[in-house]
VOVOGU-827882 format. One record per residue (C-alpha): chain; z, y, x; residue number from 1. Coordinates in nm, 2 decimals. Layout:
N
node cadena:A | c3:Z | c2:Y | c1:X | num:NUM
...
// end
This chain:
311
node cadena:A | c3:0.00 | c2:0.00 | c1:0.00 | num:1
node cadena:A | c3:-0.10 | c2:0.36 | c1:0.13 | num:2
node cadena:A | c3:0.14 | c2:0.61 | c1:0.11 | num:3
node cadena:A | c3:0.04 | c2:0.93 | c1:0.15 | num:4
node cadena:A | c3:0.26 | c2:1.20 | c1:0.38 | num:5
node cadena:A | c3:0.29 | c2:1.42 | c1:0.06 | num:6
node cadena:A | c3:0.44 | c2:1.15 | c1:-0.10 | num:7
node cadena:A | c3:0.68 | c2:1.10 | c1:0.14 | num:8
node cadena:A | c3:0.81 | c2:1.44 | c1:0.17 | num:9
node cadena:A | c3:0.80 | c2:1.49 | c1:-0.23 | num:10
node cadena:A | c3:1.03 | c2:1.17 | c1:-0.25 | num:11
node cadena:A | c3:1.25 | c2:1.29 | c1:0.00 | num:12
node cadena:A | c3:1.29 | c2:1.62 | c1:-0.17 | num:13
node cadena:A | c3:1.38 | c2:1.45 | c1:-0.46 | num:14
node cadena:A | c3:1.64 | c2:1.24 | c1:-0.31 | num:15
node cadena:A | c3:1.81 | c2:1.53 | c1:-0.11 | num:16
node cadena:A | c3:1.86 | c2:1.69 | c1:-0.43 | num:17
node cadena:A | c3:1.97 | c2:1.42 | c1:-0.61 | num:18
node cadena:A | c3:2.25 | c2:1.39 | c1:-0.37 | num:19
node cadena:A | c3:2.33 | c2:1.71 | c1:-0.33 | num:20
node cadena:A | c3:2.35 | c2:1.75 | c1:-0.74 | num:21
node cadena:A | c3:2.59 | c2:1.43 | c1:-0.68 | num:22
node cadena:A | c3:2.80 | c2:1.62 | c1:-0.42 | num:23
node cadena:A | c3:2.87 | c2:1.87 | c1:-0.59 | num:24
node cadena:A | c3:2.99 | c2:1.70 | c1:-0.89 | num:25
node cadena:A | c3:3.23 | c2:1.46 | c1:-0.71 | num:26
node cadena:A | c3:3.39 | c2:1.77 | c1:-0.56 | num:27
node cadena:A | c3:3.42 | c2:1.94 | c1:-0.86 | num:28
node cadena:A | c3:3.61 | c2:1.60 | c1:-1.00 | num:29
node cadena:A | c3:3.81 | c2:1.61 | c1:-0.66 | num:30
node cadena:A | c3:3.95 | c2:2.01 | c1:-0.70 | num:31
node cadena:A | c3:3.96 | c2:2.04 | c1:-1.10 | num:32
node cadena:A | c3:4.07 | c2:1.64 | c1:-1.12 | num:33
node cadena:A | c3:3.83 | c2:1.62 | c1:-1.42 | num:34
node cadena:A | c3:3.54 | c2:1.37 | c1:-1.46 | num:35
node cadena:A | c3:3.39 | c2:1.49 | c1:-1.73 | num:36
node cadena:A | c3:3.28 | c2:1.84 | c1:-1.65 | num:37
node cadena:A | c3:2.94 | c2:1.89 | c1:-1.82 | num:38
node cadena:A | c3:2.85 | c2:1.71 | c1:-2.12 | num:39
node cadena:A | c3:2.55 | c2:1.49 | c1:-1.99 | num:40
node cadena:A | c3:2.82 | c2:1.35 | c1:-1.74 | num:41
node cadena:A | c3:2.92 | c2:1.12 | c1:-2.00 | num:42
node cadena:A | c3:2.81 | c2:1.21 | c1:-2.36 | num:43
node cadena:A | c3:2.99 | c2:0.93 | c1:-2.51 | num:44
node cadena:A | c3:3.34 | c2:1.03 | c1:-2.38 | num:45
node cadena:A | c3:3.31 | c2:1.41 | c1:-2.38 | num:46
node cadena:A | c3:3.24 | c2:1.31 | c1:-2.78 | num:47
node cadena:A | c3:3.52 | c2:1.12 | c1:-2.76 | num:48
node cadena:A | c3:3.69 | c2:1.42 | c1:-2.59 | num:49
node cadena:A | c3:3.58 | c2:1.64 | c1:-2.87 | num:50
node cadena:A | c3:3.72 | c2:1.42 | c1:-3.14 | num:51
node cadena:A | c3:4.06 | c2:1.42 | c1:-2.98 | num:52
node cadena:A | c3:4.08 | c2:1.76 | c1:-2.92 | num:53
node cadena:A | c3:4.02 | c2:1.84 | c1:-3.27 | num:54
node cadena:A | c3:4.29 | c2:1.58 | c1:-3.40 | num:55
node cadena:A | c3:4.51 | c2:1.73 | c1:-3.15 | num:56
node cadena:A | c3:4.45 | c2:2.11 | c1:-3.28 | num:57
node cadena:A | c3:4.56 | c2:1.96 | c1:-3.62 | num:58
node cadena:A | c3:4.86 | c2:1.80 | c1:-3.47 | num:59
node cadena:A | c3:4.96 | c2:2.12 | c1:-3.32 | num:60
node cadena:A | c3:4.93 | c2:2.29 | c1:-3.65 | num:61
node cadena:A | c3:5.13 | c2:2.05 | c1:-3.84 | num:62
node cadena:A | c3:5.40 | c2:2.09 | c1:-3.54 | num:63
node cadena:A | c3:5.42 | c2:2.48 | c1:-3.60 | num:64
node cadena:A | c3:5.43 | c2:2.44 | c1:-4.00 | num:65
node cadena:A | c3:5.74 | c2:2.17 | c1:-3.93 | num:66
node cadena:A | c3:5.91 | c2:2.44 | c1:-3.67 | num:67
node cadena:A | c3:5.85 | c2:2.70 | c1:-3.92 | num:68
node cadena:A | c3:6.04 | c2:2.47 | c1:-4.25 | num:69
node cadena:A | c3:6.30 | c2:2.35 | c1:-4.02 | num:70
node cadena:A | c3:6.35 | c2:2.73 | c1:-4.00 | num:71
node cadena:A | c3:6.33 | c2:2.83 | c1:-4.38 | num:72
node cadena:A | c3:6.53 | c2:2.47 | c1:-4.45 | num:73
node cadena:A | c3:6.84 | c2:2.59 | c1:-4.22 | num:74
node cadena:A | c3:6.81 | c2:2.96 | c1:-4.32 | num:75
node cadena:A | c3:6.89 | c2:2.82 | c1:-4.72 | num:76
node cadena:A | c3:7.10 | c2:2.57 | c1:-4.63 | num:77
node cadena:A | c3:7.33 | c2:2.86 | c1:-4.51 | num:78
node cadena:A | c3:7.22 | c2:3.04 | c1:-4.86 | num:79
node cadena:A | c3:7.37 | c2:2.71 | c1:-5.08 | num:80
node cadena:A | c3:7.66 | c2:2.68 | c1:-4.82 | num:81
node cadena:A | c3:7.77 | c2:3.04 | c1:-4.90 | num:82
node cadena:A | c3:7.68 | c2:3.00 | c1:-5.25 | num:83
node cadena:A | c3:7.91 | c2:2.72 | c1:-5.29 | num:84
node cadena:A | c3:8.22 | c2:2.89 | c1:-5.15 | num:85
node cadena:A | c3:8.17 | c2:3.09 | c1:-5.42 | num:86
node cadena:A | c3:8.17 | c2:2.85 | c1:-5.68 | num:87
node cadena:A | c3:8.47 | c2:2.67 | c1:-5.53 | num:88
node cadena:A | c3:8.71 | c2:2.97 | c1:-5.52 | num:89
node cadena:A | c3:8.54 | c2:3.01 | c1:-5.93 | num:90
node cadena:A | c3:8.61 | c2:2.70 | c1:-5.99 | num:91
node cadena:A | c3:9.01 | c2:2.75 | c1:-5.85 | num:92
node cadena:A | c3:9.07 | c2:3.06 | c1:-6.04 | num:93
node cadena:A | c3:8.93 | c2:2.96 | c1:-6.36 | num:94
node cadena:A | c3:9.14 | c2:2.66 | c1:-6.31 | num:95
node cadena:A | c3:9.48 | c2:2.91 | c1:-6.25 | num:96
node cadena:A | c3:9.37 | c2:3.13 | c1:-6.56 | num:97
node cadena:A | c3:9.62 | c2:2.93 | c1:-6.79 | num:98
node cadena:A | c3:9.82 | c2:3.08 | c1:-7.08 | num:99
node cadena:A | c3:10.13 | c2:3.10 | c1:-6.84 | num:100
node cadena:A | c3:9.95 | c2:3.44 | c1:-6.64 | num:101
node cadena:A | c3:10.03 | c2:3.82 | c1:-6.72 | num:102
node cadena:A | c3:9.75 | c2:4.04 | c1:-6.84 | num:103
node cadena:A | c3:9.80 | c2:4.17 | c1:-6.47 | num:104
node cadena:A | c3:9.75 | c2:3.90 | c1:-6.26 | num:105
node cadena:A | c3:9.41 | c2:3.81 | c1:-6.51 | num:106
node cadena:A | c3:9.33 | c2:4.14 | c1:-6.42 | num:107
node cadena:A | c3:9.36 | c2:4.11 | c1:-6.05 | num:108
node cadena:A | c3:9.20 | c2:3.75 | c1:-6.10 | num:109
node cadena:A | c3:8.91 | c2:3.92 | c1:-6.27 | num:110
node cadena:A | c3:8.85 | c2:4.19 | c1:-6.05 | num:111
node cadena:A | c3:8.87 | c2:3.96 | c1:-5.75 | num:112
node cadena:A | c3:8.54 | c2:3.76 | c1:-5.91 | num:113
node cadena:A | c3:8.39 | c2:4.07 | c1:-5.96 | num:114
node cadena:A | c3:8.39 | c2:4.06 | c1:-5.55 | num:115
node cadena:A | c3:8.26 | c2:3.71 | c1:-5.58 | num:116
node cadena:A | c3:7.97 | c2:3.79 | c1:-5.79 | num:117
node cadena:A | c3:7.85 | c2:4.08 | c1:-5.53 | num:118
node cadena:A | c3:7.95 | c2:3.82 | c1:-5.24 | num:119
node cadena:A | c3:7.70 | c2:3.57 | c1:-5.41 | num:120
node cadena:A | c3:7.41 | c2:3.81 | c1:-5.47 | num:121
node cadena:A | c3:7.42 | c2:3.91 | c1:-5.12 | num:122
node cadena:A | c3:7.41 | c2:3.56 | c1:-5.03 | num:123
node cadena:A | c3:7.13 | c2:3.50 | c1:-5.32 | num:124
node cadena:A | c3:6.91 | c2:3.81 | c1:-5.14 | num:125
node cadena:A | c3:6.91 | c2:3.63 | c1:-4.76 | num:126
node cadena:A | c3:6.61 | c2:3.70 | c1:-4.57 | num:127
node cadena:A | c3:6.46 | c2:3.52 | c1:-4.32 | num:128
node cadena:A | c3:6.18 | c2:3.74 | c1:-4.08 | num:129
node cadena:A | c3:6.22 | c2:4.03 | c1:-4.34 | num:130
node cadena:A | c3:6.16 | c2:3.72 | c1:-4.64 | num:131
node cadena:A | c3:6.35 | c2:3.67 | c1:-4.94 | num:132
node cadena:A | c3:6.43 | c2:3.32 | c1:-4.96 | num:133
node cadena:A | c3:6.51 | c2:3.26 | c1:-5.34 | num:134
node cadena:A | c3:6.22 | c2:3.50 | c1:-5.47 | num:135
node cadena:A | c3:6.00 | c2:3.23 | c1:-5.50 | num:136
node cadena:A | c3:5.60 | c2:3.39 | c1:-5.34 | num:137
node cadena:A | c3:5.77 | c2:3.74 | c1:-5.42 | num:138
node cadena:A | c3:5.91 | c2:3.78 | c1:-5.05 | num:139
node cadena:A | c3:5.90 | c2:4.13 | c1:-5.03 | num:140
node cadena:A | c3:6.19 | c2:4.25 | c1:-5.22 | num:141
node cadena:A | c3:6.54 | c2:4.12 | c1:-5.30 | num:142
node cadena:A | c3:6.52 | c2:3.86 | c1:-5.55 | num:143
node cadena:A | c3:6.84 | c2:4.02 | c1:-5.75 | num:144
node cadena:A | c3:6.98 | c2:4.32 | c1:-5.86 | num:145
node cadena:A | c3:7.34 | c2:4.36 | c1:-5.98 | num:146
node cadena:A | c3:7.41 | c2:4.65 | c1:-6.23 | num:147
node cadena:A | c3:7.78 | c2:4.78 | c1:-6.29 | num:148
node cadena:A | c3:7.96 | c2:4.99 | c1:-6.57 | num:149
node cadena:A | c3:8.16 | c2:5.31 | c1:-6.52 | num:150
node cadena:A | c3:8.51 | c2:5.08 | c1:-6.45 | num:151
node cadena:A | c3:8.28 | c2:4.88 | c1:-6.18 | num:152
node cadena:A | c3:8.28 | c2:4.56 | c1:-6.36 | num:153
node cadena:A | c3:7.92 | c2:4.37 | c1:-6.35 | num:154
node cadena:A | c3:7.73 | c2:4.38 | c1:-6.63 | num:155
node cadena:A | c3:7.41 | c2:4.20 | c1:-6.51 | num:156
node cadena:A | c3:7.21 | c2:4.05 | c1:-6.28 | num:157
node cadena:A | c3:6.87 | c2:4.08 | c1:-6.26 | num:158
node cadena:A | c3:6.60 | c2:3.84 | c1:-6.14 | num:159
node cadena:A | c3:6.27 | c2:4.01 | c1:-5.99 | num:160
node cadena:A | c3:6.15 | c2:3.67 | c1:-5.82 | num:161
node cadena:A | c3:5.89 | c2:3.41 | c1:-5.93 | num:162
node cadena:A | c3:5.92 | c2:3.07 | c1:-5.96 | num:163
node cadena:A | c3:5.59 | c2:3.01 | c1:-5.81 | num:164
node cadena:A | c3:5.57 | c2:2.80 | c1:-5.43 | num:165
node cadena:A | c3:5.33 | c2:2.75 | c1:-5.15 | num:166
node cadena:A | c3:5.27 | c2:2.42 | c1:-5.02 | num:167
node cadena:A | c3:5.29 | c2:2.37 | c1:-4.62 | num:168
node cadena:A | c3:5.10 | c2:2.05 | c1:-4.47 | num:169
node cadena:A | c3:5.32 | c2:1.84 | c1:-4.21 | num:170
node cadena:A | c3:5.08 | c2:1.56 | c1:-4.16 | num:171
node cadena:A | c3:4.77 | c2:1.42 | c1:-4.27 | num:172
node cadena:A | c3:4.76 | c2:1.43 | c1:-4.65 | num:173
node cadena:A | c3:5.17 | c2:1.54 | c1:-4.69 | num:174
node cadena:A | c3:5.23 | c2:1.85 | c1:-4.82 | num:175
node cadena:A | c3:5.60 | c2:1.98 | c1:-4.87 | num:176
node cadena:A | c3:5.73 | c2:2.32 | c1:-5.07 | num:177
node cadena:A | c3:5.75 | c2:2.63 | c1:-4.83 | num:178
node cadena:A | c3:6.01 | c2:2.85 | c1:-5.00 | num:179
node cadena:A | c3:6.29 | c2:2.82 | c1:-5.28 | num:180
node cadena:A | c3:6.30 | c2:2.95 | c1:-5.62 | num:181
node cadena:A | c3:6.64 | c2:3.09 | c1:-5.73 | num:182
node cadena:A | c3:6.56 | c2:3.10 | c1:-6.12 | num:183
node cadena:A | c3:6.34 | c2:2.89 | c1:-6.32 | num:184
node cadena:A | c3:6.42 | c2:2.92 | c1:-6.65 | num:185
node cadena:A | c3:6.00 | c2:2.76 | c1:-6.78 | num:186
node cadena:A | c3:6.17 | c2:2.43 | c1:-6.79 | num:187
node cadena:A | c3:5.94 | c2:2.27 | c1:-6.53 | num:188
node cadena:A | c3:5.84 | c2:2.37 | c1:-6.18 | num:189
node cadena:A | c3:6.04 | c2:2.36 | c1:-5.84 | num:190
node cadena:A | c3:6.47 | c2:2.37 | c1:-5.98 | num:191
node cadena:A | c3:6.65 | c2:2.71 | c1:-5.99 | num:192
node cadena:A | c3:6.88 | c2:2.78 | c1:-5.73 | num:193
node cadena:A | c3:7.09 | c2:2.97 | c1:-5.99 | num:194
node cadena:A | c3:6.97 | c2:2.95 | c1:-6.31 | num:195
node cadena:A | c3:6.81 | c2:2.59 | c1:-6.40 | num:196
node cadena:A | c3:6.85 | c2:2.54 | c1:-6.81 | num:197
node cadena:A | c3:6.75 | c2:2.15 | c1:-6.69 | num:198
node cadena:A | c3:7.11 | c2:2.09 | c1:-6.54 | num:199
node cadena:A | c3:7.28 | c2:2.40 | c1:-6.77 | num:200
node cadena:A | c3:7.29 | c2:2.63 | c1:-6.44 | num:201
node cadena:A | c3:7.32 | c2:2.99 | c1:-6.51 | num:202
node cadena:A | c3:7.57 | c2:3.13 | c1:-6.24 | num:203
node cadena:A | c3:7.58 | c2:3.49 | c1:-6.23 | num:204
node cadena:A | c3:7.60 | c2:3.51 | c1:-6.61 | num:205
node cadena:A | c3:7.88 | c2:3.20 | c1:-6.58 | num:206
node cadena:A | c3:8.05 | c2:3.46 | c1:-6.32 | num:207
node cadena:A | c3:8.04 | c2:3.76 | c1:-6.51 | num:208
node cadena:A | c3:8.16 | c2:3.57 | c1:-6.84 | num:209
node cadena:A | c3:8.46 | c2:3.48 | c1:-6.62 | num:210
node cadena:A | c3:8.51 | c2:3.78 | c1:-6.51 | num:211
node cadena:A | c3:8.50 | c2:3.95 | c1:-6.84 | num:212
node cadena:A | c3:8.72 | c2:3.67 | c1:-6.95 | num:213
node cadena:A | c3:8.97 | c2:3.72 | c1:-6.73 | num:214
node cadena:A | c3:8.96 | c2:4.11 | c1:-6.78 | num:215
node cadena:A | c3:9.07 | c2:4.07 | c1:-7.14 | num:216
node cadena:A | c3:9.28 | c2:3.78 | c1:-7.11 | num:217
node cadena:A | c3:9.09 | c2:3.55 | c1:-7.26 | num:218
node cadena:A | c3:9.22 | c2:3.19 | c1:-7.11 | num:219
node cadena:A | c3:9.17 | c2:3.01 | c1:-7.38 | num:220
node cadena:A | c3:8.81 | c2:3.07 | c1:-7.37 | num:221
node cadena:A | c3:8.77 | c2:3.02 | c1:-7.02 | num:222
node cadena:A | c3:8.93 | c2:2.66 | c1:-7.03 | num:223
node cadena:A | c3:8.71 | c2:2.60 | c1:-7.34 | num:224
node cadena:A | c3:8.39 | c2:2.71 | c1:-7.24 | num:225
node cadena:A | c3:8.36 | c2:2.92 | c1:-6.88 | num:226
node cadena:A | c3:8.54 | c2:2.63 | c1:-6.66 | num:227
node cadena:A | c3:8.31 | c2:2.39 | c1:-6.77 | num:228
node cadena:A | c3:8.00 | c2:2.64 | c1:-6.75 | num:229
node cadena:A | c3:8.14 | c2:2.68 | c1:-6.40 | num:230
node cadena:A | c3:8.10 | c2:2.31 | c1:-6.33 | num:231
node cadena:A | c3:7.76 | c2:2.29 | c1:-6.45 | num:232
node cadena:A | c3:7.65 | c2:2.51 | c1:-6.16 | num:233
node cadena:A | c3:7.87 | c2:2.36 | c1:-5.93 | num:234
node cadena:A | c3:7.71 | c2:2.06 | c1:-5.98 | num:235
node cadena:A | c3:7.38 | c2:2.21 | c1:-5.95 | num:236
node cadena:A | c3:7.46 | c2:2.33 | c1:-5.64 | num:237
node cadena:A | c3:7.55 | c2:2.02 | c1:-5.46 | num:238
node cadena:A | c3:7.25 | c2:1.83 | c1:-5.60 | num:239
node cadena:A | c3:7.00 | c2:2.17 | c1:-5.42 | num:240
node cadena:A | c3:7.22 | c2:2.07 | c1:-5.10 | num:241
node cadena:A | c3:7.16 | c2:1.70 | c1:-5.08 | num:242
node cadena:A | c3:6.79 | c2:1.78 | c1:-5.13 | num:243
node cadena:A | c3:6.76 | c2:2.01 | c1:-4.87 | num:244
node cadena:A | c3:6.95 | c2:1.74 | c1:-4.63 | num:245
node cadena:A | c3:6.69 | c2:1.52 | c1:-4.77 | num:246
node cadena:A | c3:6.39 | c2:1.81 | c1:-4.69 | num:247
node cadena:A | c3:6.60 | c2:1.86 | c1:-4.34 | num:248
node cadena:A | c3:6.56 | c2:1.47 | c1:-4.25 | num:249
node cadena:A | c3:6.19 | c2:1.42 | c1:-4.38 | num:250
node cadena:A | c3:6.11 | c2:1.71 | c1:-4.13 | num:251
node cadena:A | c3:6.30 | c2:1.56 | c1:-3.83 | num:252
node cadena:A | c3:6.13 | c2:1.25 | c1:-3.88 | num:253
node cadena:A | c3:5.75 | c2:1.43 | c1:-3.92 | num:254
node cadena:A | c3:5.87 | c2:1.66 | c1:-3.58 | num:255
node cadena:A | c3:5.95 | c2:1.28 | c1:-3.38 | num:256
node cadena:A | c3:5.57 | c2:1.12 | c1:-3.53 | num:257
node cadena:A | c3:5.42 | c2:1.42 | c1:-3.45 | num:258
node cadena:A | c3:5.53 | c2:1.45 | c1:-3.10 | num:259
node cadena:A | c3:5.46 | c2:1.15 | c1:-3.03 | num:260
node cadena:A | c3:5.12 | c2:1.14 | c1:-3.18 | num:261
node cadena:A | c3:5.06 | c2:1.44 | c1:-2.96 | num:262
node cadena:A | c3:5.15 | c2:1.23 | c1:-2.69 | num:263
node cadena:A | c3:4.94 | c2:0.98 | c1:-2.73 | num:264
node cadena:A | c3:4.63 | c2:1.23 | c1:-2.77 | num:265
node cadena:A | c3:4.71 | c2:1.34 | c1:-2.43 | num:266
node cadena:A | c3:4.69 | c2:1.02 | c1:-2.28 | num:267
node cadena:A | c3:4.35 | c2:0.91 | c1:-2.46 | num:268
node cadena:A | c3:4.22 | c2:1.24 | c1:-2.37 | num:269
node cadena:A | c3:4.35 | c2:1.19 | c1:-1.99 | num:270
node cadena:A | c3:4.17 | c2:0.84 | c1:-1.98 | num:271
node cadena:A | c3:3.83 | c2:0.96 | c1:-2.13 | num:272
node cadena:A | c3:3.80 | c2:1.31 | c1:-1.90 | num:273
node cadena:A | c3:4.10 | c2:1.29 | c1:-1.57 | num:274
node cadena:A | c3:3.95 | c2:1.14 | c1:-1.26 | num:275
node cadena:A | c3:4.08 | c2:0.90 | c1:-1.05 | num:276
node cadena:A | c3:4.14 | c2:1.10 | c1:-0.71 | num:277
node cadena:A | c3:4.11 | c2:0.81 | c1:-0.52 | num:278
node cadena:A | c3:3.76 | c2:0.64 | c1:-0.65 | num:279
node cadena:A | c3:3.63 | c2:1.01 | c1:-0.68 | num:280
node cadena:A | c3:3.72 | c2:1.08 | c1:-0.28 | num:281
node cadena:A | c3:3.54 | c2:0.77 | c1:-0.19 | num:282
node cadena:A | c3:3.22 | c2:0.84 | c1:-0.42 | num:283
node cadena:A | c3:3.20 | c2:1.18 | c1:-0.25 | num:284
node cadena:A | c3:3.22 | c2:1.07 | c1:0.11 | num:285
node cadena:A | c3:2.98 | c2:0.80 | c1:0.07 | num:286
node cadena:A | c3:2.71 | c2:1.08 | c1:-0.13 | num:287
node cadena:A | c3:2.81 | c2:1.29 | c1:0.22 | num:288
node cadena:A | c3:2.69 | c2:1.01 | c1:0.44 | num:289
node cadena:A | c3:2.37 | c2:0.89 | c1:0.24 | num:290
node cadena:A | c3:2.29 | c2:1.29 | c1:0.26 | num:291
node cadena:A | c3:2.36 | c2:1.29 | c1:0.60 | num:292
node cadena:A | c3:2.16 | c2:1.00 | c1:0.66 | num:293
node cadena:A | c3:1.89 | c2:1.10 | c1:0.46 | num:294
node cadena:A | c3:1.92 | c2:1.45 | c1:0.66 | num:295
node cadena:A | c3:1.83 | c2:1.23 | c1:1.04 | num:296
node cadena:A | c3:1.60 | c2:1.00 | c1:0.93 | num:297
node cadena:A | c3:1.35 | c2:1.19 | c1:0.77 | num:298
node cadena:A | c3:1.42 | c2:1.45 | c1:1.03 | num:299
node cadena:A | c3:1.28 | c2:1.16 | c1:1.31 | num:300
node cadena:A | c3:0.99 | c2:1.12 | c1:1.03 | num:301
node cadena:A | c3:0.89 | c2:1.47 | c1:1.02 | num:302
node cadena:A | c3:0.89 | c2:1.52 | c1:1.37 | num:303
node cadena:A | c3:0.70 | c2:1.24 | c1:1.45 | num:304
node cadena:A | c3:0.30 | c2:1.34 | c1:1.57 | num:305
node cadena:A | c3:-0.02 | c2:1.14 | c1:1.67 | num:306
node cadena:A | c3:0.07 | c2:1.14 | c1:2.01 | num:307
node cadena:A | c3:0.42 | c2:0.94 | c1:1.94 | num:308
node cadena:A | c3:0.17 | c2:0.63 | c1:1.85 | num:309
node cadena:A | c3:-0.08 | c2:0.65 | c1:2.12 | num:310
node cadena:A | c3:0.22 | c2:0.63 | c1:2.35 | num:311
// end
């Protein structure tokens, strides 16, 4: 077979570039310890790549919503907590406020829940980040408004919440409620806080009806009717505190499985693209010497003239 000079010099070309292209991409893999830097390096795995990186994005996402309901669940926790101390000390005075107490110690009684009753609606209107966290999707303002008369004795408390909620995704296809709803009096929908006619919870207007109650003496009304109003929402409250230990523990187990699916994304995505240092160091110096080699030999070639055969 004749080969022609041209021929020979085109091939070499073509093979001096071919391992120089290769050089450069095994020291690229050596310095960023990536094999995978262009996608015609491997189209299969950098697809592969691509997938991961996606589920991973998703992953992260569902991390920040569970940091971000851990946050809300804690920040109401403390709102029921407080809430309940209220009801408690309720509870105890409406269980003193027997037939056997002056019309002054009532009185002081009474004016002593009137405290409770602001103590609760400042509990009731906790923010968390500037949110209200009983105002249902109305964030912006304070959920409740307490009005007083002349003498300072409550007279109402308003609600100016929602009972709407927004759903927040904390894996694939498992959606929990964002925010809390303090009243809910539709009959259906996320449970009020405090007011829920469901469970008979009403307890700022169970509060003031003490209060007033207790103002005028009234015990036999208050053992009749308030104490076990007061019970109601007592009740209430500590079945709105088991569910958000319940909430708390779902989102401590979705932080572990989603940690350690991020984990494992990592790893697949290290297998598919990370190089291995070693192999890739060997590659490159064995490219260095078949370029070298290349380099001498077809130097000798192109140096060679007629006279080298006559001789």
């Amino acid at each position: 077979m004749r080969v022609s000079f041209n021929a020979f010099s085109n091939r070499l070309v073509d093979t001096l570039g071919d391992l120089a292209s290769r050089q450069m991409r095994y020291q690229i893999q050596a310095s960023t310890g990536q094999r995978i830097v262009n996608p015609e390096d491997d189209p299969g795995a950098m697809r592969r790549v691509l997938d991961l990186q996606d589920e991973g994005a998703r992953v992260g996402q569902y991390q920040r919503n569970v940091t971000r309901l851990k946050e809300l669940t804690t920040a109401t926790y403390g709102v029921l907590r407080g809430l309940s101390r209220v009801s408690d000390r309720a509870g105890e005075i409406a269980t003193k406020a027997d037939a056997t107490r002056s019309p002054q110690e009532l009185s002081v009684m009474g004016r002593e829940v009137t405290q409770l009753i602001e103590q609760a609606v400042s509990a009731a209107n906790t923010t968390n980040r500037g949110d209200a966290l009983l105002g249902g999707t109305k964030t912006a303002q304070a959920p409740y408004v307490l009005t007083k008369d002349a003498d300072g004795r409550v007279i109402g408390v308003e609600f100016r919440g929602n009972t709407e909620t927004s759903q927040m995704e904390i894996s694939e296809g498992e959606t929990v409620v964002a925010n809390a709803v303090g009243t809910n009096v539709a009959g259906s929908g996320a449970p009020g806080i405090i007011t829920d006619p469901r469970t008979g919870a009403d307890f700022f207007n169970h509060l003031i009806d003490l209060q007033n109650r207790l103002l005028s003496g009234d015990t036999a009304g208050i053992a009749a009717t308030t104490r076990p109003a007061l019970q109601k929402d007592a009740d209430n409250l500590l079945i709105q505190l088991s569910s958000n230990a319940t909430l708390q523990s779902r989102l401590e187990a979705a932080t572990a499985a989603a940690s350690s699916r991020s984990t494992s994304i990592e790893t697949q995505v290290s297998n598919e693209a990370d190089a291995d240092l070693a192999q890739t160091l060997v590659k490159l110096n064995e490219t260095q010497l078949a370029y070298q080699a290349a380099l001498q030999t077809s130097g000798k070639i192109l140096s060679m003239s007629l006279l080298d055969y006559i001789r």
